[in-house]
DRENDO-1510 file (C-alpha; in Angstrom, 1 decimal, always signed):
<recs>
REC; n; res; u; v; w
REC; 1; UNK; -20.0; -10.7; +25.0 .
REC; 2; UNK; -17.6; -9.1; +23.1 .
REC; 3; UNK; -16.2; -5.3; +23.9 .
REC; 4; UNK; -16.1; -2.9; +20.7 .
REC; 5; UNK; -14.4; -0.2; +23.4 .
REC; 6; UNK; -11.7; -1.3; +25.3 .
REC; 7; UNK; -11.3; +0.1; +29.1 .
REC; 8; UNK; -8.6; +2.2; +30.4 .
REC; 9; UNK; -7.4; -0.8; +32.3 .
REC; 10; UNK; -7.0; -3.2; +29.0 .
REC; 11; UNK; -5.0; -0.3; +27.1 .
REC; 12; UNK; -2.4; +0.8; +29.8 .
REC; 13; UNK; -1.8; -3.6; +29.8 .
REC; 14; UNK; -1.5; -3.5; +25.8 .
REC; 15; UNK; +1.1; -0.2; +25.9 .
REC; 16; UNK; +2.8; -1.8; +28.8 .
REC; 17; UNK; +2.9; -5.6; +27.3 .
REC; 18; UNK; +1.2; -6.5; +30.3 .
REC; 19; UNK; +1.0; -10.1; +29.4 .
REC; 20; UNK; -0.7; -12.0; +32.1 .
REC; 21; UNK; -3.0; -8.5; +32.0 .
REC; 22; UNK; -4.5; -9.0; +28.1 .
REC; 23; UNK; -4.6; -12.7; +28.7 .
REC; 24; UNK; -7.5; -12.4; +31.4 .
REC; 25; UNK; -8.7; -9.8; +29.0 .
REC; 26; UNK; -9.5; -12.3; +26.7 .
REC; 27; UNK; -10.7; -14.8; +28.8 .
REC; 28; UNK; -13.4; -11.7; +29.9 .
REC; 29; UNK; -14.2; -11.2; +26.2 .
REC; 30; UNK; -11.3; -8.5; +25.3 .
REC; 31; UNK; -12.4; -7.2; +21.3 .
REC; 32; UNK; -9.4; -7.3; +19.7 .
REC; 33; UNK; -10.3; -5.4; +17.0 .
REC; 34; UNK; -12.1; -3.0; +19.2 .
REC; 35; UNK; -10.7; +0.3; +20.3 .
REC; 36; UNK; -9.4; +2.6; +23.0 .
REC; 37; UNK; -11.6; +5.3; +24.4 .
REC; 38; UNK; -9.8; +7.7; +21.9 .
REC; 39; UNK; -10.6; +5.5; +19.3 .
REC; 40; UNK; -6.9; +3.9; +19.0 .
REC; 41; UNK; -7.2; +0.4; +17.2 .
REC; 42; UNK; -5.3; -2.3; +20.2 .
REC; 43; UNK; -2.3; -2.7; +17.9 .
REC; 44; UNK; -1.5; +0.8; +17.6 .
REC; 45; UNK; -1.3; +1.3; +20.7 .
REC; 46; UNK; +1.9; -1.4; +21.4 .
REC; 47; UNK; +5.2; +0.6; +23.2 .
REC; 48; UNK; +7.0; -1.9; +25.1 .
REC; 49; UNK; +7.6; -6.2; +24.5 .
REC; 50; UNK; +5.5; -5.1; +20.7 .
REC; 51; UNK; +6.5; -8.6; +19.3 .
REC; 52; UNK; +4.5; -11.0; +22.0 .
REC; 53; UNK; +1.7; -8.6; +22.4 .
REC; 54; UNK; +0.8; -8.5; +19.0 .
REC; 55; UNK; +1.7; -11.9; +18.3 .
REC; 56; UNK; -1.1; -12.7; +21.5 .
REC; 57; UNK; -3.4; -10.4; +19.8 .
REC; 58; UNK; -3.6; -11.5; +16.2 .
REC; 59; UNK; -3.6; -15.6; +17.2 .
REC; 60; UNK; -7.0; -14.4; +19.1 .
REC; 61; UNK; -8.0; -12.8; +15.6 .
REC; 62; UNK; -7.0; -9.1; +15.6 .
REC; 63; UNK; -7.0; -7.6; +12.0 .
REC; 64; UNK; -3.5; -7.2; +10.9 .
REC; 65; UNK; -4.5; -4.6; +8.5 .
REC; 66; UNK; -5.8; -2.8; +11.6 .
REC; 67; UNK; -5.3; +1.4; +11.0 .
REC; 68; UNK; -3.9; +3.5; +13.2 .
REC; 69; UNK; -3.7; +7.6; +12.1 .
REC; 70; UNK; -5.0; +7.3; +8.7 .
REC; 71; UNK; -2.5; +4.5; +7.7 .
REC; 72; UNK; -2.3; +0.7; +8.3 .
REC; 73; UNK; -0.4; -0.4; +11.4 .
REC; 74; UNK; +2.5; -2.3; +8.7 .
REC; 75; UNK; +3.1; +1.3; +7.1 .
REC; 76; UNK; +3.6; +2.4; +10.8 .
REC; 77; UNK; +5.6; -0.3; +11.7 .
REC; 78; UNK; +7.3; +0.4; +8.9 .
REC; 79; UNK; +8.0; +3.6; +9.5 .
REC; 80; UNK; +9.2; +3.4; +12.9 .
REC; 81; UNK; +11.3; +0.6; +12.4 .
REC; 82; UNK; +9.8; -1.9; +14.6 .
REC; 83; UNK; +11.1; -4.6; +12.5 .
REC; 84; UNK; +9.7; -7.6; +15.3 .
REC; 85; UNK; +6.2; -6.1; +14.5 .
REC; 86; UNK; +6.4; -5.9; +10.7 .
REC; 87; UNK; +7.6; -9.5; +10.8 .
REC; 88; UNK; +4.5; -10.8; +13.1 .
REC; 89; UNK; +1.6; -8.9; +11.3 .
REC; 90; UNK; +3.1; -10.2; +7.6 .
REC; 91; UNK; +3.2; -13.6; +9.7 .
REC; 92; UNK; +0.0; -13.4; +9.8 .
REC; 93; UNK; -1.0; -11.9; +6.4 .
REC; 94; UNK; -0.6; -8.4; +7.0 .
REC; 95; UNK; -1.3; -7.1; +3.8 .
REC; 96; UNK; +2.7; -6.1; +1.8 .
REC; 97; UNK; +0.9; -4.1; -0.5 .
REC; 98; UNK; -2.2; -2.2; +1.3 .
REC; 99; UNK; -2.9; +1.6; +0.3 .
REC; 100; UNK; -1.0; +1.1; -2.8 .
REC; 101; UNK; +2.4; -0.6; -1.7 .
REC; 102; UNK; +2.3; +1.9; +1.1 .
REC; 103; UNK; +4.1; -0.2; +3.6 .
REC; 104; UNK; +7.6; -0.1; +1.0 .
REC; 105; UNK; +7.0; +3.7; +0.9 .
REC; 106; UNK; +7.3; +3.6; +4.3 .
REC; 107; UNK; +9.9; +1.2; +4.9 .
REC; 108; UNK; +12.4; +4.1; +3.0 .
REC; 109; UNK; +11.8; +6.5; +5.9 .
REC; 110; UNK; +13.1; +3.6; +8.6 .
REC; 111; UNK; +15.3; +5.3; +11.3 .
REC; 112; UNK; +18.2; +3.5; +9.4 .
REC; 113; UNK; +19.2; +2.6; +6.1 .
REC; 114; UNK; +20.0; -1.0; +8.2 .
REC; 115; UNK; +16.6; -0.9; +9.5 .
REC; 116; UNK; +15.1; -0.2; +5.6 .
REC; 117; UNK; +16.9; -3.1; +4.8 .
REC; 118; UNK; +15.9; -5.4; +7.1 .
REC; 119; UNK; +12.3; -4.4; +6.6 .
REC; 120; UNK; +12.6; -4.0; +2.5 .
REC; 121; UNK; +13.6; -7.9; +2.8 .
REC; 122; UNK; +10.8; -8.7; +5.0 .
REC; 123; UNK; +7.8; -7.3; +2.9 .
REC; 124; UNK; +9.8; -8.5; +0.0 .
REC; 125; UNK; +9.8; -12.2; +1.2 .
REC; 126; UNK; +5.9; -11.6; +2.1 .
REC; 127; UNK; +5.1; -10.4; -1.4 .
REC; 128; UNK; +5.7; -7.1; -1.8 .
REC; 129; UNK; +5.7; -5.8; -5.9 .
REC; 130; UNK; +9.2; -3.9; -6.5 .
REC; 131; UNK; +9.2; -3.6; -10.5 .
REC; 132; UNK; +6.9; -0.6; -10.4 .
REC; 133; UNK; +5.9; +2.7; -9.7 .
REC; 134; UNK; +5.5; +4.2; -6.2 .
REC; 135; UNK; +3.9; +7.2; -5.2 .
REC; 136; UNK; +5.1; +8.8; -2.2 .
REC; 137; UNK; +3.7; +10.8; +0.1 .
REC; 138; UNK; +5.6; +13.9; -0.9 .
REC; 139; UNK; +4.1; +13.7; -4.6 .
REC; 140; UNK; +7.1; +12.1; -5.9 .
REC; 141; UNK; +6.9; +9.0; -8.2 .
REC; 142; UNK; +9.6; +6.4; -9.2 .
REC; 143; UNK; +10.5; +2.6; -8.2 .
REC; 144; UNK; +12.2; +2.6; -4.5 .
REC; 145; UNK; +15.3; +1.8; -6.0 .
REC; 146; UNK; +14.7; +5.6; -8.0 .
REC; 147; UNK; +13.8; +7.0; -4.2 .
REC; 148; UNK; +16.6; +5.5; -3.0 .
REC; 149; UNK; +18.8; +7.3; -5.4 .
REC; 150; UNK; +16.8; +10.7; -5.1 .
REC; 151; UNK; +17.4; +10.7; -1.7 .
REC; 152; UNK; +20.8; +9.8; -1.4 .
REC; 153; UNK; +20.1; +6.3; +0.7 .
REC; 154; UNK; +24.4; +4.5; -0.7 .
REC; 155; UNK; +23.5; +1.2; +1.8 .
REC; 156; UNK; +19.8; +0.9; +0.5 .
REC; 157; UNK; +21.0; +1.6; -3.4 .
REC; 158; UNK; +23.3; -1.3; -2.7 .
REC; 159; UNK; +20.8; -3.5; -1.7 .
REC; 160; UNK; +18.4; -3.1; -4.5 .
REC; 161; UNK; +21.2; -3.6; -7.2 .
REC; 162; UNK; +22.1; -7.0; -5.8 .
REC; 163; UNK; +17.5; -7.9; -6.2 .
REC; 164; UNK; +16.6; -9.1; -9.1 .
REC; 165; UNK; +15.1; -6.5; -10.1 .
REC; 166; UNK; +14.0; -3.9; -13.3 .
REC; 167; UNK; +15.7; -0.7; -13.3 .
REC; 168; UNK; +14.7; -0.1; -16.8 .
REC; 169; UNK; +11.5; +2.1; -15.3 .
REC; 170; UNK; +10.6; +5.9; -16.4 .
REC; 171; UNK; +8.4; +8.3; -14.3 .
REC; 172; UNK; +6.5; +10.5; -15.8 .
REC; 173; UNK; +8.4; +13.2; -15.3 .
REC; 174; UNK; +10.8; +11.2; -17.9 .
REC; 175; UNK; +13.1; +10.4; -15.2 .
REC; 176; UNK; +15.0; +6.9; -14.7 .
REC; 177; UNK; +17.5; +5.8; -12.0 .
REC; 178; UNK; +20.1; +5.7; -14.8 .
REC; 179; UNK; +19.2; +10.0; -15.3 .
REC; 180; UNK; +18.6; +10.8; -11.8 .
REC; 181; UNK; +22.2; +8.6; -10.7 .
REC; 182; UNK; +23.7; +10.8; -13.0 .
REC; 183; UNK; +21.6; +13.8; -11.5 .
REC; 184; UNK; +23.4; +13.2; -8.4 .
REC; 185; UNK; +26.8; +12.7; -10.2 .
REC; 186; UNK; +26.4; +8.8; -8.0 .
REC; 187; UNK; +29.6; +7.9; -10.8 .
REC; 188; UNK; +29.6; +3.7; -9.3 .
REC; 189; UNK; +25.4; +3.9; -9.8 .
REC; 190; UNK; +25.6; +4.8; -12.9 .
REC; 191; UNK; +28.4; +2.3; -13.6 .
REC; 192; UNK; +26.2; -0.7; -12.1 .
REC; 193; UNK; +23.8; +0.5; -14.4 .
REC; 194; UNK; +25.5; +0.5; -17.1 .
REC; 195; UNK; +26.8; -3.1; -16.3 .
REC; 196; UNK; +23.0; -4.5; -16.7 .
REC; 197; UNK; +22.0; -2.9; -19.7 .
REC; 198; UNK; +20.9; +0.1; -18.6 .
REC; 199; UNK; +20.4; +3.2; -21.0 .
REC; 200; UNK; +19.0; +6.4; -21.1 .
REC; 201; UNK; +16.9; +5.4; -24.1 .
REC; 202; UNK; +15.0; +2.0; -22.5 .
REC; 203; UNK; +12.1; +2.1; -20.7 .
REC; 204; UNK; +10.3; -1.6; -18.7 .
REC; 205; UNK; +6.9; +0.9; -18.3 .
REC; 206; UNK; +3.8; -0.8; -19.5 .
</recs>
């Protein structure tokens, strides 16, 4: 018989990465995609060893598009950089581009501009859209390589000129990357943009 509500016991194992623990779990029927008393899905509530756990978890059929304060556990993952978790919930088919591409919003407000990287690359590689518009949570819309510029993020800006990617994209506030570089007086962005073809006057929007 399955448990929808998962016991006290069950979620101090799962925060802990009490193997051995969630293992008899399951054998007793553990829901997986059940929750804690307080309603936590099991895969929000990882802390410590978060790559085995959820790895144990989603093999015995957890959702990876589980949701965890409004938002799916990838955007959170995202978010707080736990780059071993984003990798194992795309492994198994995490969606890259649930609530709207979300999870790439996310991945801009990593701890680093390393760890954006790292995970930018991952949901890329799992099929994440980057020619497009994003809207992020603060209202602002642009492509992330647009964000990245706006907020200043040199490592991340490198990156995304070295993707094969559009630049050409206008918000519709009528700003590009090629404007907002220049915004920022970023002299070597607006250089690299210029390199590909770039202008004020073209646009990729559809």
């Amino acid at each position: 018989m399955k448990i929808n509500q998962v016991s006290d016991d069950y979620v101090k194992a799962i925060q802990i990465g009490d193997i051995v623990k969630i293992r008899m779990g399951l054998m007793d029927g553990l829901d997986v995609n059940g929750t804690s008393p307080n309603g936590m899905p099991l895969l929000g509530l990882l802390q410590t060893n978060k790559e085995e756990v959820a790895r144990l978890l989603l093999e015995s059929g957890a959702n990876p598009d589980q949701r965890k304060d409004g938002q799916s556990i990838l955007s959170w993952a995202c978010q707080a950089s736990y780059i071993d978790l984003v990798k194992v919930l795309l492994e198994f088919n995490a969606d890259p581009e649930i609530d709207d591409g979300d999870p790439m919003c996310k991945a801009l407000g990593a701890e680093t501009e390393e760890d954006t990287i790292k995970i930018m690359d991952l949901l890329f590689t799992y099929g994440a859209e980057f020619n497009r518009i994003y809207t992020f949570s603060d209202g602002f819309e642009g492509t992330l390589f647009m964000r990245a510029i706006e907020e200043g993020k040199k490592e991340v800006i490198k990156f995304l000129l070295d993707q094969e990617i559009d630049f050409h994209f206008v918000n519709k506030e009528g700003k590009s990357a090629l404007s907002l570089a220049k915004d920022k007086e970023m002299k070597d962005v607006v250089m690299a943009l210029k390199q590909k073809g770039v202008t004020l006057g073209s646009t990729s929007n559809k």
